[in-house]
Structure formats: structure tokens, C-alpha cells
C-alpha positions as CSV (number, residue, x, y, z in Angstrom):
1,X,28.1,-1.0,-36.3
2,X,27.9,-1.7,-32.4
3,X,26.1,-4.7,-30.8
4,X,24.3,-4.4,-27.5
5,X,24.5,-7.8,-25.9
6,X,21.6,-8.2,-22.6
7,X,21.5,-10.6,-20.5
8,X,18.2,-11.7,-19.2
9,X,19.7,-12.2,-15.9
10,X,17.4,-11.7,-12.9
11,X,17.8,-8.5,-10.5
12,X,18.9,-9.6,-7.7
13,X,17.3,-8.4,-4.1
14,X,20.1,-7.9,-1.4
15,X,21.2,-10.2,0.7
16,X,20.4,-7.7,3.8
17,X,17.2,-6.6,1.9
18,X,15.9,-9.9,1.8
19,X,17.0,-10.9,5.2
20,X,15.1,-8.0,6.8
21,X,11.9,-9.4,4.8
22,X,12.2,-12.7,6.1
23,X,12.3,-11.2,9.2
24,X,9.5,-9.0,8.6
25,X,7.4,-12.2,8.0
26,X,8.7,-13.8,10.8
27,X,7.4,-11.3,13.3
28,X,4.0,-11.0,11.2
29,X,3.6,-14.4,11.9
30,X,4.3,-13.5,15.7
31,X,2.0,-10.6,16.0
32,X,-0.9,-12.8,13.7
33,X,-0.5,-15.7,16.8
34,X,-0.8,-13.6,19.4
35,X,-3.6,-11.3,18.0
36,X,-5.7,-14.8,17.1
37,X,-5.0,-15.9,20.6
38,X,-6.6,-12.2,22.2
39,X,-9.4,-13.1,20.1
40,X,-10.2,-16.3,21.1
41,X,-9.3,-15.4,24.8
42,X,-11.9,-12.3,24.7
43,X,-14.3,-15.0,24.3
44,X,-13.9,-15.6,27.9
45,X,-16.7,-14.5,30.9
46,X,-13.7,-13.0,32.9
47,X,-12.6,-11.0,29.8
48,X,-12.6,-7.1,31.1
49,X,-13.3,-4.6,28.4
50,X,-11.4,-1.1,28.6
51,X,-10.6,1.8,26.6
52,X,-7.1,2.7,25.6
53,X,-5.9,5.2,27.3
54,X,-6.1,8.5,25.3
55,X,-1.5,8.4,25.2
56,X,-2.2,5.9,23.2
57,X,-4.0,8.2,20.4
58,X,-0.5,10.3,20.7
59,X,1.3,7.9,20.0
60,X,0.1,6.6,17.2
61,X,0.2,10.3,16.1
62,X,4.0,10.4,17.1
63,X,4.6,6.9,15.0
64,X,3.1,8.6,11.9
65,X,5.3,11.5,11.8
66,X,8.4,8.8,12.3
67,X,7.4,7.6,9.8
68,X,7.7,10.3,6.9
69,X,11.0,11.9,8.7
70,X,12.1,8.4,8.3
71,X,11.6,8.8,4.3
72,X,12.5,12.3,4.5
73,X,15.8,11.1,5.9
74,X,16.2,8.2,3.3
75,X,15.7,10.6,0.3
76,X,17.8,12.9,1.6
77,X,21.0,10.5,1.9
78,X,20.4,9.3,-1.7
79,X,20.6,13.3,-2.8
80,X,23.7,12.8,-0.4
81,X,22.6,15.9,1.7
82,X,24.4,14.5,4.7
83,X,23.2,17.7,7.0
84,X,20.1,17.2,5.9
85,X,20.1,13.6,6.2
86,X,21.7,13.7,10.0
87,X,19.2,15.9,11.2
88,X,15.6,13.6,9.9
89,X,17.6,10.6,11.2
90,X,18.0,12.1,14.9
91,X,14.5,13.3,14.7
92,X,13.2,9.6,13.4
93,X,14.9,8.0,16.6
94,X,13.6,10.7,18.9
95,X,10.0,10.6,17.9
96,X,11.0,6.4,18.7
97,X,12.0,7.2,22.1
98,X,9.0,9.5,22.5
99,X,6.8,6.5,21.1
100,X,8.0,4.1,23.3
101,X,8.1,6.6,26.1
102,X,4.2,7.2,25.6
103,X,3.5,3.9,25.4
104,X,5.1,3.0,28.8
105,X,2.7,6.3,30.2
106,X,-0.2,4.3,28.9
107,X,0.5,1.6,31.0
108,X,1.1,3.7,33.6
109,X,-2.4,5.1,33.1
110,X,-3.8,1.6,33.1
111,X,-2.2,0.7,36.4
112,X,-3.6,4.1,37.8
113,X,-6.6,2.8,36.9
114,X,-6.5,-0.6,38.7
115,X,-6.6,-2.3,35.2
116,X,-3.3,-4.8,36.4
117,X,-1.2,-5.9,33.6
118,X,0.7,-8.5,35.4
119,X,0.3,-10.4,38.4
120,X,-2.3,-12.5,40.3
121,X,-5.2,-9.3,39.7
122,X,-4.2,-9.0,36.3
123,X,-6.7,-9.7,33.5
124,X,-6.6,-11.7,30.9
125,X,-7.4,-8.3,28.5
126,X,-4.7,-6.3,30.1
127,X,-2.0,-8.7,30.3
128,X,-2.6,-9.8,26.3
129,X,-2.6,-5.7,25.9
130,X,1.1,-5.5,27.9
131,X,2.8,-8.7,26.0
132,X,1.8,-7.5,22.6
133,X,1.8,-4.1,22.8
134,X,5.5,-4.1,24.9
135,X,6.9,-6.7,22.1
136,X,6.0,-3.9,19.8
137,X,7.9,-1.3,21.7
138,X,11.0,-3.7,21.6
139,X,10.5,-4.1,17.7
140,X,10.4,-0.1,17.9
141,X,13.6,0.2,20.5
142,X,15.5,-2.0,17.8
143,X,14.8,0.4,15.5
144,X,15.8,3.4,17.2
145,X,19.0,1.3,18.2
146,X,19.8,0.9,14.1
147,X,18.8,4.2,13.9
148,X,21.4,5.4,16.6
149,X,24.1,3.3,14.7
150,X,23.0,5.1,11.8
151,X,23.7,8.3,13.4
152,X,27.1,7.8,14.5
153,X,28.2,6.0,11.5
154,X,26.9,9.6,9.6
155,X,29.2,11.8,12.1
156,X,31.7,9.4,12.3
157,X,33.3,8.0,9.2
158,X,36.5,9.6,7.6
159,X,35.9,7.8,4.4
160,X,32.5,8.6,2.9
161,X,30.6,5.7,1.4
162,X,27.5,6.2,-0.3
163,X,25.4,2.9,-0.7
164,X,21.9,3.7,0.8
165,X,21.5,-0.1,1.3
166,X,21.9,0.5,5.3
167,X,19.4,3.5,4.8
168,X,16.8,1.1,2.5
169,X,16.8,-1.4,5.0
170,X,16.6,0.8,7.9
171,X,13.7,2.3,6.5
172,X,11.9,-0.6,5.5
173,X,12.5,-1.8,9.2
174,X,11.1,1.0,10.6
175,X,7.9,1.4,8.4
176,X,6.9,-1.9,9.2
177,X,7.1,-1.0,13.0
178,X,4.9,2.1,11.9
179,X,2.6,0.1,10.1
180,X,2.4,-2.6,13.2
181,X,1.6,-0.3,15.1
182,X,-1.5,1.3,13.2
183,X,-2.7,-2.3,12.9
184,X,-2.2,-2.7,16.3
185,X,-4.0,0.1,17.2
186,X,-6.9,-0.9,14.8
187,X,-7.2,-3.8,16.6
188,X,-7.6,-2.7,20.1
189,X,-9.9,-0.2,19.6
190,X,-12.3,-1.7,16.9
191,X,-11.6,-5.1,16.1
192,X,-10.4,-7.2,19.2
């Protein structure tokens, strides 16, 4: 007769999972300060109320759809359909590019519409709009730059290694970008 001996040892996260979370909660913290500071600013008499331009509605669209080609991609490598896998990553960090590059057209929109974002005509509303909103795009253009790695590590090795740890974490960056975003995007148009 055979024993089974268990161990009640805890499961442990991985050390690149859980230093992405700490991240994560690092800039959560950043985006909570600075979206705390818009609200108490708008309180101001010079505060100048706008709408977002409508690119802005795009890309949130475009962000979305990331968003599942990201998990599309993520299941796919742990079925280890590599082709399959390649293509949703390539698509994940070109819908980034196109998010980022829609963002910069609805600043571009703004400034065509003499709402300055910087300078000594800015606004207060405008600039808070440009420094939060373009940190966002650099949490989103260090995504597309894992993504990218991701990419040519996929093409590129000659040995084959299978850990979706890279893929997991990747993900999990990149959702929270999404998910920014969407709160972001809440904000501006309804809350702040």
C-alpha cells in the first residue's frame, strides 16, 4: 500500500509576476495623484472645460481590441500554436502603435483648436490632460516595446522554450494599460 505525502507548502507567485504587480501599484498610485490633483485644480475660475476630441473615442475602441488579441495571443502560446501566436502578438503591438498614434492626433486636434497644452497660453485643463494622458502613452509604448521583444524572441530562438511566464506577465502588463486607459477615459469625459 502507497502513501501520498503533501506538503502544505504555499504556491508561490513568480518573482517577475510579482514584480510587475508591484509595479502595477506603483503607477496606480501615480495615476491616483495626479487624477486627485485635476480634481482639485478644476476647482479653479481659470479652469477651461472642453470636450475630448472625438480620436479619442477611437482609440479607446482600438485599446479594447488590444486588449483581447493580447489574450488571444497568450492562449495561443500556451496551446503552443507558435503561428498563431506570432501573428495576435504583431497585431497587439500594432493596434499599440495605432493607440498611441491616435492619441498624439488628439492633441493635434486640441492644438488646432487653440486649446494649448504647453506653454505660457496653455490651460491648466489642457496641460493636466497632456501630462497624464502622454504618461499613459509611455506606459502603452513600454508595452508595445515588450511586445516587440516578444516578437523577435518568437522568430528568433533556435532552441524552443515553452514557459508562458514572459507571455503572463506581458499580458498582465498590457491589460492594465487597457484598463488605465478606460478609467482614464471615464474620467475625462464624466467624472473630472
Amino acid at each position: 500500500m502507497m502513501t501520498t505525502v503533501q506538503t502544505n507548502e504555499p504556491k508561490r507567485i513568480h518573482p517577475h509576476k510579482f514584480t510587475m504587480w508591484v509595479a502595477m501599484g506603483s503607477i496606480v498610485m501615480a495615476f491616483a495623484g495626479l487624477t486627485s490633483a485635476y480634481i482639485v485644480k478644476k476647482n479653479q475660475s481659470s479652469w477651461l472645460e472642453f470636450d475630448l476630441p472625438v480620436v479619442f473615442w477611437y482609440s479607446t475602441f482600438v485599446i479594447l481590441i488590444s486588449s483581447v488579441t493580447m489574450h488571444l495571443a497568450a492562449k495561443a502560446f500556451k496551446a503552443r500554436e507558435m503561428g498563431r501566436y506570432r501573428s495576435l502578438i504583431t497585431i497587439t503591438a500594432a493596434l499599440g502603435v495605432l493607440f498611441i498614434v491616435l492619441q498624439y492626433l488628439g492633441f493635434v486636434d486640441l492644438e488646432a483648436n487653440n486649446i494649448a497644452l504647453v506653454g505660457p497660453k496653455s490651460n491648466s485643463a489642457a496641460s493636466f490632460l497632456f501630462v497624464i494622458t502622454g504618461l499613459h502613452m509611455l506606459h502603452v509604448l513600454g508595452g508595445v516595446i515588450a511586445l516587440l521583444v516578444m516578437f523577435v524572441r518568437a522568430y528568433s530562438r533556435k532552441t524552443k522554450t515553452y514557459s508562458s511566464v514572459p507571455v503572463e506577465v506581458a499580458g498582465t502588463y498590457w491589460h492594465f494599460v487597457d484598463v488605465l486607459w478606460i478609467y482614464l477615459f471615464i474620467f475625462y469625459n464624466w467624472i473630472g
